[in-house]
Kinemage of the C-alpha trace (Angstrom):
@kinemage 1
@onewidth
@group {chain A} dominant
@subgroup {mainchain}
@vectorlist {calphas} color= white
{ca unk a 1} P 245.201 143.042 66.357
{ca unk a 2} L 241.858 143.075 64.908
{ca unk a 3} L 241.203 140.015 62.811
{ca unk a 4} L 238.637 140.333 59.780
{ca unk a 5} L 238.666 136.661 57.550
{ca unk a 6} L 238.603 138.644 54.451
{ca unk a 7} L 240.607 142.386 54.197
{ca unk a 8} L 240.014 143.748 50.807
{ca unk a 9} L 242.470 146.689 49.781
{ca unk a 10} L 240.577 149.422 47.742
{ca unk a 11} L 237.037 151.128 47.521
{ca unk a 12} L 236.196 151.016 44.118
{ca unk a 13} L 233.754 148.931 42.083
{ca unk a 14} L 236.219 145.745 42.267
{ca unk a 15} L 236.117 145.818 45.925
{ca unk a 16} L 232.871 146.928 46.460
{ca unk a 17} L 231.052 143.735 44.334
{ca unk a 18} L 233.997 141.122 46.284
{ca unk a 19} L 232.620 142.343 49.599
{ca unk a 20} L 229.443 141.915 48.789
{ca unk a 21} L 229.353 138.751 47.354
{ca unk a 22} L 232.080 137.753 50.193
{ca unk a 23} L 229.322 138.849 52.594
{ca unk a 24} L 226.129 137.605 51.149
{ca unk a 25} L 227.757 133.953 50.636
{ca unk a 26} L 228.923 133.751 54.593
{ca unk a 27} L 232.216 133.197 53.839
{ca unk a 28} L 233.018 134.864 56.874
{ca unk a 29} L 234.148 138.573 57.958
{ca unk a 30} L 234.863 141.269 55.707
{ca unk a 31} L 236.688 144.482 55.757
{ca unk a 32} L 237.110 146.434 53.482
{ca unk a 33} L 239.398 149.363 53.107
{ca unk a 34} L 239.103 152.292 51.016
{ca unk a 35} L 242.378 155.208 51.947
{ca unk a 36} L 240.134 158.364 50.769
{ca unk a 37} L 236.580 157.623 48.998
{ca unk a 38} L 234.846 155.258 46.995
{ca unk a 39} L 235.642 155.209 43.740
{ca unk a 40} L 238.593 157.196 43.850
{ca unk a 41} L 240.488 155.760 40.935
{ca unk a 42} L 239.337 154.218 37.859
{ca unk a 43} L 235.567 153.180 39.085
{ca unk a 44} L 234.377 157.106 39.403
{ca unk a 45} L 235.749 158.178 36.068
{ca unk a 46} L 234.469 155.374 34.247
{ca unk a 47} L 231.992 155.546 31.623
{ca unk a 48} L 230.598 152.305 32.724
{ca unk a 49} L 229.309 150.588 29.877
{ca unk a 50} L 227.977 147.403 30.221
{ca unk a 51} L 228.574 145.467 26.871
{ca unk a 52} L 228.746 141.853 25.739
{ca unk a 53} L 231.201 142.017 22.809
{ca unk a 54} L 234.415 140.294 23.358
{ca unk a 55} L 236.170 138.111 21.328
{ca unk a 56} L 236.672 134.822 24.132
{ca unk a 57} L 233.938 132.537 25.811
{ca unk a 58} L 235.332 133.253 28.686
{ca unk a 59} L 234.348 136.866 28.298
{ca unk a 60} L 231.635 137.342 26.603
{ca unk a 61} L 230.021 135.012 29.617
{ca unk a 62} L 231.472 136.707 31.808
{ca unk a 63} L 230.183 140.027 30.829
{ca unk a 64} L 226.788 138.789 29.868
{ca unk a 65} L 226.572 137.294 33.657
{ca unk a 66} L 227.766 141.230 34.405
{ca unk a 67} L 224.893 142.944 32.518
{ca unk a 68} L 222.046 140.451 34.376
{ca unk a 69} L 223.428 141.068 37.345
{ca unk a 70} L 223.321 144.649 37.161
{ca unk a 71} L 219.549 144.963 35.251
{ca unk a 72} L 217.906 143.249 38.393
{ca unk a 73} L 220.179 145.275 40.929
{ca unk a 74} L 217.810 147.933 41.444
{ca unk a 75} L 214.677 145.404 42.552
{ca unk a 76} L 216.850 142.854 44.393
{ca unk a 77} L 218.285 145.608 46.696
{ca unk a 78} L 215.896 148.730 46.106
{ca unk a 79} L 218.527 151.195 45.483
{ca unk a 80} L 218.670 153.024 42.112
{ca unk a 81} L 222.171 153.143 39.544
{ca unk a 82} L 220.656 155.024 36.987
{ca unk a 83} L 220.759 151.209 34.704
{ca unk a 84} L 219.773 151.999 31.305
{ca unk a 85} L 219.904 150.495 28.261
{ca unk a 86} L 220.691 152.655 25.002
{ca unk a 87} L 221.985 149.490 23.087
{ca unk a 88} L 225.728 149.710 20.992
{ca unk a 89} L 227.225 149.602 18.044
{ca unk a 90} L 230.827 148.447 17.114
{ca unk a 91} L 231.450 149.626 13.834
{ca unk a 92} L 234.409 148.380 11.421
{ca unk a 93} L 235.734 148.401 7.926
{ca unk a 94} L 235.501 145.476 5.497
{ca unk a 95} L 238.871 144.332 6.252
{ca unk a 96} L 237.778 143.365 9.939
{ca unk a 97} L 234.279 142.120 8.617
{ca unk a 98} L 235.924 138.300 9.433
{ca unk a 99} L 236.741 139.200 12.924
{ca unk a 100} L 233.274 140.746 13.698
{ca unk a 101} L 231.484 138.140 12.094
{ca unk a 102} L 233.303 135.086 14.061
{ca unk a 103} L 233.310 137.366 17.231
{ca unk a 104} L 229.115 137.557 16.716
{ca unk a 105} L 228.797 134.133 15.672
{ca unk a 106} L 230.513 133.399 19.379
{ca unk a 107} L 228.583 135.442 21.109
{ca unk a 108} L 225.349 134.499 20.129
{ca unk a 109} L 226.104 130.891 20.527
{ca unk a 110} L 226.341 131.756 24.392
{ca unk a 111} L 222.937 133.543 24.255
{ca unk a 112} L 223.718 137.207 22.926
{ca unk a 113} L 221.178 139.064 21.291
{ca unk a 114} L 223.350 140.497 18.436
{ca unk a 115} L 223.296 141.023 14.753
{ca unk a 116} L 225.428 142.067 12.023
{ca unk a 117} L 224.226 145.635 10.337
{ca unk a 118} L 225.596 146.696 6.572
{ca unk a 119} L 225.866 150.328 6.132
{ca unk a 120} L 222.102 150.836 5.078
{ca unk a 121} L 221.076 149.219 7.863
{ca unk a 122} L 223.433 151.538 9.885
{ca unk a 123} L 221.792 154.447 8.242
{ca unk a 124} L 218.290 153.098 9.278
{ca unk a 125} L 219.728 152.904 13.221
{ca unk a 126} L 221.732 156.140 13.169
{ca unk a 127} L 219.785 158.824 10.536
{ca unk a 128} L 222.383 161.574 11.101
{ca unk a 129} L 224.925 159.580 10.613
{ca unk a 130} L 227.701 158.911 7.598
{ca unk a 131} L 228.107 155.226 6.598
{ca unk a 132} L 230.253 154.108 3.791
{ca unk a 133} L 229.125 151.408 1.445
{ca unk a 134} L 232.028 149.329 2.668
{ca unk a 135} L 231.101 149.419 6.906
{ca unk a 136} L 229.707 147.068 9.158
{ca unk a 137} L 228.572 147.292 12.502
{ca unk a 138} L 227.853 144.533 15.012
{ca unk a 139} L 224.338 145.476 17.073
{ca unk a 140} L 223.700 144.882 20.301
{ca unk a 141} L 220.290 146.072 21.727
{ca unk a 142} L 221.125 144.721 25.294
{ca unk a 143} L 223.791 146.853 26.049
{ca unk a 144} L 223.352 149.590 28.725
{ca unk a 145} L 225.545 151.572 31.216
{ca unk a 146} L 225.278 152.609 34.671
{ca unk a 147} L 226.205 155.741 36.959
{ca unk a 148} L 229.251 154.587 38.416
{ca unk a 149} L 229.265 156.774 41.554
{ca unk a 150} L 225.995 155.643 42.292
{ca unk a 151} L 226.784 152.336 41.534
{ca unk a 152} L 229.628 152.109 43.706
{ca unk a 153} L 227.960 153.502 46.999
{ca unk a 154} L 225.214 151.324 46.081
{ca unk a 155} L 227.035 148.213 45.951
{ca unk a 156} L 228.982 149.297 49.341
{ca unk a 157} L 225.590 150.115 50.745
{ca unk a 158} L 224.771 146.254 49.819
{ca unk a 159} L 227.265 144.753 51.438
{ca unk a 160} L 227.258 146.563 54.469
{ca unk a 161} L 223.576 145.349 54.979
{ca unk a 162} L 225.697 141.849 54.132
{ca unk a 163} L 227.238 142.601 57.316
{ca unk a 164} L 230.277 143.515 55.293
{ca unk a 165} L 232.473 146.437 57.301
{ca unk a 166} L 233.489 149.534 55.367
{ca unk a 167} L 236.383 151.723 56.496
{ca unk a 168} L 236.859 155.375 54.746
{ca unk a 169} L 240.444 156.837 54.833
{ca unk a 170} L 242.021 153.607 55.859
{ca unk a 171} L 245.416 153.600 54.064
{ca unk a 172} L 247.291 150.181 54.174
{ca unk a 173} L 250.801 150.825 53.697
{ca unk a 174} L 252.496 147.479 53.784
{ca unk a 175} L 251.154 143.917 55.228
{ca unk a 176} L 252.198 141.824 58.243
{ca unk a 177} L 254.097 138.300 57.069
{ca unk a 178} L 255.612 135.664 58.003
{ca unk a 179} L 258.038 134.368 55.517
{ca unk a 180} L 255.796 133.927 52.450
{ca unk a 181} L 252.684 133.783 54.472
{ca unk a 182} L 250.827 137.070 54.184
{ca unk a 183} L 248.939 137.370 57.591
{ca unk a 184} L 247.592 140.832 57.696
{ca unk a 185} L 247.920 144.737 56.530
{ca unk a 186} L 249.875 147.863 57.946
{ca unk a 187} L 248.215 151.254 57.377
{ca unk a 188} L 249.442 154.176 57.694
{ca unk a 189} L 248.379 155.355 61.205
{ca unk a 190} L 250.982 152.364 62.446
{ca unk a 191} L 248.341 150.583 63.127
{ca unk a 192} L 247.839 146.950 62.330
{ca unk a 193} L 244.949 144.389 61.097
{ca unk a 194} L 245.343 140.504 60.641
{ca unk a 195} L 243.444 138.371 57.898
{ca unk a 196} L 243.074 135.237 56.943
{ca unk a 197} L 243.118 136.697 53.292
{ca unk a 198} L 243.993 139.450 51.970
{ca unk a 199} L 242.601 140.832 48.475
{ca unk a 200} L 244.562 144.006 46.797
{ca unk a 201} L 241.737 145.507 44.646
{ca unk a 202} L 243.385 148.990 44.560
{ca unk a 203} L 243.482 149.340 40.853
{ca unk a 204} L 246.112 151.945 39.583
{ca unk a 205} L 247.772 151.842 43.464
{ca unk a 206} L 247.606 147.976 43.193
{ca unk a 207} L 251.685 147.347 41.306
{ca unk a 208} L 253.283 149.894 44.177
{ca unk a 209} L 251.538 148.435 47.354
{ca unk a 210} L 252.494 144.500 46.114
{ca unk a 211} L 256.058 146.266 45.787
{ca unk a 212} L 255.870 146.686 49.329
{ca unk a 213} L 255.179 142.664 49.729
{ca unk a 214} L 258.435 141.966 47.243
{ca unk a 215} L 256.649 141.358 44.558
{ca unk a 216} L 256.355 143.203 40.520
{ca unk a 217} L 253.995 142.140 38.734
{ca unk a 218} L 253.213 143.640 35.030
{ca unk a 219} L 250.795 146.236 35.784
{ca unk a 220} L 250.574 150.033 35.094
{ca unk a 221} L 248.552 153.085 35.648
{ca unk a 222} L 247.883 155.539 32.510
{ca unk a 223} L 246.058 157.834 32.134
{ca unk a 224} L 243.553 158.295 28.899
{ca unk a 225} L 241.505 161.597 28.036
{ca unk a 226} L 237.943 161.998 27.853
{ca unk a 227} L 236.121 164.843 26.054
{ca unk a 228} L 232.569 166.002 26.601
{ca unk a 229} L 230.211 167.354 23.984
{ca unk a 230} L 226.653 169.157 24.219
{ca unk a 231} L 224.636 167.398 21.359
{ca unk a 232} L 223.564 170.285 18.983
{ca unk a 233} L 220.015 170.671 19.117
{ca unk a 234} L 217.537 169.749 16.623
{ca unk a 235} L 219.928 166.889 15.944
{ca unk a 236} L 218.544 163.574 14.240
{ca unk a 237} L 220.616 161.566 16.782
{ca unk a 238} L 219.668 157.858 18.297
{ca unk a 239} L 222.298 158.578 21.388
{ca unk a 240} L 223.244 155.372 21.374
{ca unk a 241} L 226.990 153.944 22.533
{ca unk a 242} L 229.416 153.458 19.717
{ca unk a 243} L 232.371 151.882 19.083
{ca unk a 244} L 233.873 153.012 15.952
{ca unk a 245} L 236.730 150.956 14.527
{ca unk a 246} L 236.966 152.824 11.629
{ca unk a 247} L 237.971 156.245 13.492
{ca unk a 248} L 239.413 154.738 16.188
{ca unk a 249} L 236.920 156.169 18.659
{ca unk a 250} L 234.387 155.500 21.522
{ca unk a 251} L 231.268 157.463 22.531
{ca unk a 252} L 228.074 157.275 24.671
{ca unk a 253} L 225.441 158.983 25.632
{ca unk a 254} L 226.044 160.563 29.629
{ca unk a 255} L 222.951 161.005 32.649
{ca unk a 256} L 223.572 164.801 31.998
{ca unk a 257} L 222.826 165.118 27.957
{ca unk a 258} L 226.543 165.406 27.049
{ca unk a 259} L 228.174 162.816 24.536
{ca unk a 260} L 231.664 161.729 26.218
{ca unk a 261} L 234.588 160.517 23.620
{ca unk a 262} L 237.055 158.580 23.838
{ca unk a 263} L 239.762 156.837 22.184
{ca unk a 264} L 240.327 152.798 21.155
{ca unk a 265} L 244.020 153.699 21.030
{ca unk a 266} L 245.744 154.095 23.994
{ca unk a 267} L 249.763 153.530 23.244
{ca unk a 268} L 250.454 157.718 23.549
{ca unk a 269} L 247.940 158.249 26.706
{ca unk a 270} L 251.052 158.721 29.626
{ca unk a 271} L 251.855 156.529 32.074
{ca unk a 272} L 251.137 158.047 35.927
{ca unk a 273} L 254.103 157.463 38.570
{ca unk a 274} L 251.643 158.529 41.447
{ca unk a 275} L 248.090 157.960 41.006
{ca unk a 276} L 247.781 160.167 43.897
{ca unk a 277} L 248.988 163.235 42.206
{ca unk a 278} L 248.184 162.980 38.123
{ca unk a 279} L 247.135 165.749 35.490
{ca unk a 280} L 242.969 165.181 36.013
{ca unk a 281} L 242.434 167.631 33.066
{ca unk a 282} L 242.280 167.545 29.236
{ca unk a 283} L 244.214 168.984 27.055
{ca unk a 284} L 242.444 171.134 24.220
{ca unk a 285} L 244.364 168.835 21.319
{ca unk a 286} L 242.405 166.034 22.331
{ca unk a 287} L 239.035 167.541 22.110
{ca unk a 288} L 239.596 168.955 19.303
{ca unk a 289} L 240.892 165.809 17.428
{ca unk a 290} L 237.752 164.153 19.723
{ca unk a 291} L 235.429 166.493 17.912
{ca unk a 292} L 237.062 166.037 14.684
{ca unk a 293} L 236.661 162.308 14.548
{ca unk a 294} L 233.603 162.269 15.833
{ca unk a 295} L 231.681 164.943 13.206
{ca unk a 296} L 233.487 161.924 10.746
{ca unk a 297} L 230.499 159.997 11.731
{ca unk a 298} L 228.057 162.282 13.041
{ca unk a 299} L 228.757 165.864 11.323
{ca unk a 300} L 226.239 167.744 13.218
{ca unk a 301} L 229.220 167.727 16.228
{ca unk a 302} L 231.857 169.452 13.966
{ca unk a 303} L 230.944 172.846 15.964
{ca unk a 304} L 229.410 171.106 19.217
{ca unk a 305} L 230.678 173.172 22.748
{ca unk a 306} L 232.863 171.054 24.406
{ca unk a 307} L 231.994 170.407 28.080
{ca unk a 308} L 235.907 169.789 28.620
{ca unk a 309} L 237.001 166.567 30.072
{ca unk a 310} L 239.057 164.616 32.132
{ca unk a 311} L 241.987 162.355 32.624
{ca unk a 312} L 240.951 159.188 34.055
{ca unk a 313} L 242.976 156.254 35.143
{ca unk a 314} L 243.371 152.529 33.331
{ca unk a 315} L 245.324 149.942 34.894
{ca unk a 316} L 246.773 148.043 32.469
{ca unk a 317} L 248.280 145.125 31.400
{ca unk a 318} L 250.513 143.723 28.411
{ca unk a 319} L 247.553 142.067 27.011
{ca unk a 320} L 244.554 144.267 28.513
{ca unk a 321} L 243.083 141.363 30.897
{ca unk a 322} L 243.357 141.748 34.358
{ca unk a 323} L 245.307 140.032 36.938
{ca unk a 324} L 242.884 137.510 39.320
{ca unk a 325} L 244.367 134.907 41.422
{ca unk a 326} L 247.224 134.599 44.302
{ca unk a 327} L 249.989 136.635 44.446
{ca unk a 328} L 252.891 134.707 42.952
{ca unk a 329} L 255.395 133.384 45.484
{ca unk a 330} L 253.242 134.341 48.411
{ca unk a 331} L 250.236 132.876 50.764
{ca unk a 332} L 247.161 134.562 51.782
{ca unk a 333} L 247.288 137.516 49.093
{ca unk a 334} L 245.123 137.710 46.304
{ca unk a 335} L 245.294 140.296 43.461
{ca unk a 336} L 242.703 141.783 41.103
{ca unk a 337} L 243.615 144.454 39.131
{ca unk a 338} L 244.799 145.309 35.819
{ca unk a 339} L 241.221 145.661 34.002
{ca unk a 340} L 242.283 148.015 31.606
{ca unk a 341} L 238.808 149.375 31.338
{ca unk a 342} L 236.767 146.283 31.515
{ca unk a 343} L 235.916 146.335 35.732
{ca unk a 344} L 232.473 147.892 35.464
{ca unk a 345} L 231.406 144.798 32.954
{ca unk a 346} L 232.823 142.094 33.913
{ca unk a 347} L 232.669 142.975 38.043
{ca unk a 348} L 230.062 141.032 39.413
{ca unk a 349} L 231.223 137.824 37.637
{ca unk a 350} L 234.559 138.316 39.041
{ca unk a 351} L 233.183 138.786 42.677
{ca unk a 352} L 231.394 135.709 41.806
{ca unk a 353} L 234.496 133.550 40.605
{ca unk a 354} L 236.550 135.087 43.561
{ca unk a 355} L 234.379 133.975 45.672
{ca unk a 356} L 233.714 130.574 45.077
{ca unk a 357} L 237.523 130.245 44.948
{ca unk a 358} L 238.495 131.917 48.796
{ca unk a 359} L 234.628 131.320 50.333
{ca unk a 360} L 231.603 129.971 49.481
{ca unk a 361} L 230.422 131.326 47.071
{ca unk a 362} L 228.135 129.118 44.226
{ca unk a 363} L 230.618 130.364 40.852
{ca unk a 364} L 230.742 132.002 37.868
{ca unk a 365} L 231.709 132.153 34.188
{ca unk a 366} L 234.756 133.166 35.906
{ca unk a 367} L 237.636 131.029 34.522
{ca unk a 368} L 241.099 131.574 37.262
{ca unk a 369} L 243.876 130.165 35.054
{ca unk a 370} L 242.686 132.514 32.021
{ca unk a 371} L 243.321 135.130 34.140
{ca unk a 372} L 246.267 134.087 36.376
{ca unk a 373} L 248.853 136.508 37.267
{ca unk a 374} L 251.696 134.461 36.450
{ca unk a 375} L 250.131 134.079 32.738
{ca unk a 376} L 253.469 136.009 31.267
{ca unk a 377} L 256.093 133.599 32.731
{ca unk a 378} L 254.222 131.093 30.739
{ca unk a 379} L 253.965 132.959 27.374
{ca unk a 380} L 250.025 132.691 28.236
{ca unk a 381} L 249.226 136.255 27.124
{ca unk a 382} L 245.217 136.516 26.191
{ca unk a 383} L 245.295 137.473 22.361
{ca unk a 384} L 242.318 139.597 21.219
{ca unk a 385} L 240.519 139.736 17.575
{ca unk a 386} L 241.093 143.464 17.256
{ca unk a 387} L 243.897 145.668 16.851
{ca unk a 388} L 242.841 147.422 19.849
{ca unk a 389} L 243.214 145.317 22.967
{ca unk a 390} L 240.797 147.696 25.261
{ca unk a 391} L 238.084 146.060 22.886
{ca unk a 392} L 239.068 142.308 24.346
């Protein structure tokens, strides 16, 4: 069989940055294997926003080692991800005022330029848009986003200079053991490759393929709508990314001109059995109750056309942190998954933290046991600040 020191299992922005950084830190030799294209689940649907505002140290460093990472990507490699940097606003009542203002006062002790906004000030950032006296936002002019199709062949691109090898339509099926020692992957060809370490990055695929191995771990697929608006014209609008507490809604500005929506909420979005074969399309309730919360805040959207949408894929968990770290009850298998829509920001710290803990690579803000997959056995669930845990 062919050996490879390092198999990673998926081709999507989790993979991708862990075979680059894999590569680039001569930990040895990487494969990584993607069963159809990159960025085939979550990564290509994302709306990759790259934003500092979490409510743990962990995280906030995390994503703020993210957001440098991906700002100097475009002159330390000389490819381009469209990195741009509208800036975002989380808005929220006055009963949440005491979260936002502890969550700011955290993140700026770790170096976050942010700032607290009252609804005049809001008015001042966001002309068009309706404030109550009562609102608060928490600013934060570093924020940006990336394409993440771009971004993903980019990063692939990277670490195949690395010396990183990339294999398209490469299914793995199963994985070669002995005992609990996990020596290698099956794919679906019958075919067989041994590692020294295996890493299952495959996202919403991720909780079936570790079923193969014996294991169930508490992760999910769903599947959350997205709605796309064209921005009136002659608008008074900053197009900046928002997240609005108060109408339980997200929204950012997209490469083409549209505005794409989506919701904090995700308890009725439906679970997916097969990621492989899932509804991709939105349903006309949700853009109209998109457009309706949305022309709350900005009315000049109450009769915007609606581009459609999609349904995209989350992988989530009971507390909406992934899953890093070895596979319990098993050697030689790693899993990452379970992001719950935080991969694109907090990506290249994980790659980082992954590894300095499997190679040699130098670290990150990356913390393992805050992440550990065997957190629930211990009643170690990561509580969040908001009442919507895709905010972290």
């Amino acid at each position: 069989m062919t050996h490879s020191d390092y198999i990673i299992v998926g081709g999507g922005i989790m993979g991708a940055m862990m075979a680059l950084e894999l590569a680039e830190s001569n930990s040895g030799s990487v494969l990584l294997l993607e069963k159809s294209f990159p960025g085939a689940g979550s990564t290509g649907k994302s709306g990759a926003i790259l934003r500092q505002h979490y409510s743990h140290e962990v995280t906030i460093g995390m994503a703020r080692e993210s957001l440098q990472w991906y700002s100097e990507f475009e002159e330390r490699y000389g490819i381009d991800i469209s990195f741009h940097r509208p800036g975002m606003a989380f808005i929220c009542p006055e009963q949440d005022l005491g979260n936002l203002q502890r969550n700011v006062e955290l993140q700026r002790s770790l170096g976050v330029e942010t700032t607290i906004l009252d609804s005049t000030q809001l008015k001042e950032l966001e002309p068009g848009g309706n404030f109550a006296g009562n609102e608060y936002a928490a600013w934060e002019a570093e924020a940006g986003n990336v394409q993440p199709v771009t971004t993903v062949h980019a990063v692939l691109e990277a670490a195949r200079r690395a010396g990183a090898e990339v294999r398209i339509g490469a299914r793995v099926t199963g994985f070669q053991r002995t005992g609990d020692v996990i020596q290698g992957v099956q794919l679906s060809d019958g075919s067989s490759l041994s590692a020294g370490q295996v890493i299952v990055a495959a996202g919403p695929w991720a909780s079936q393929l570790l079923e193969e191995a014996g294991v169930s771990l508490p992760l999910c697929a769903m599947r959350p709508e997205q709605a796309f608006f064209d921005p009136p014209g002659g608008a008074r609008e900053s197009r900046l990314i928002y997240g609005d507490l108060s109408n339980g809604l997200y929204w950012k500005p997209e490469l083409a001109g549209w505005t794409r929506v989506g919701c904090l909420e995700l308890k009725a979005d439906a679970l997916v059995e097969n990621p492989d074969h899932y509804d991709e399309g939105v349903s006309e309730e949700f853009i109209h109750d998109c457009r309706g919360r949305l022309a709350k805040r900005l009315p000049h959207y109450e009769h915007a056309v609606s581009w459609g949408g999609m349904g995209a894929l989350y992988t989530m968990t009971p507390d909406s942190h992934p899953l890093i770290g070895p596979v319990p009850g098993l050697q030689g298998i790693w899993v990452v998954s379970g992001f719950s829509g935080h991969g694109f920001k907090l990506s290249p710290s994980v790659a980082r933290g992954v590894a300095a803990e499997i190679g040699n690579g130098e670290g990150s803000r990356f913390e393992p046991s805050f992440f550990s997959p065997d957190r629930f056995l211990h009643d170690a669930a990561i509580e969040v600040t908001y009442g919507y845990g895709i905010l972290g």
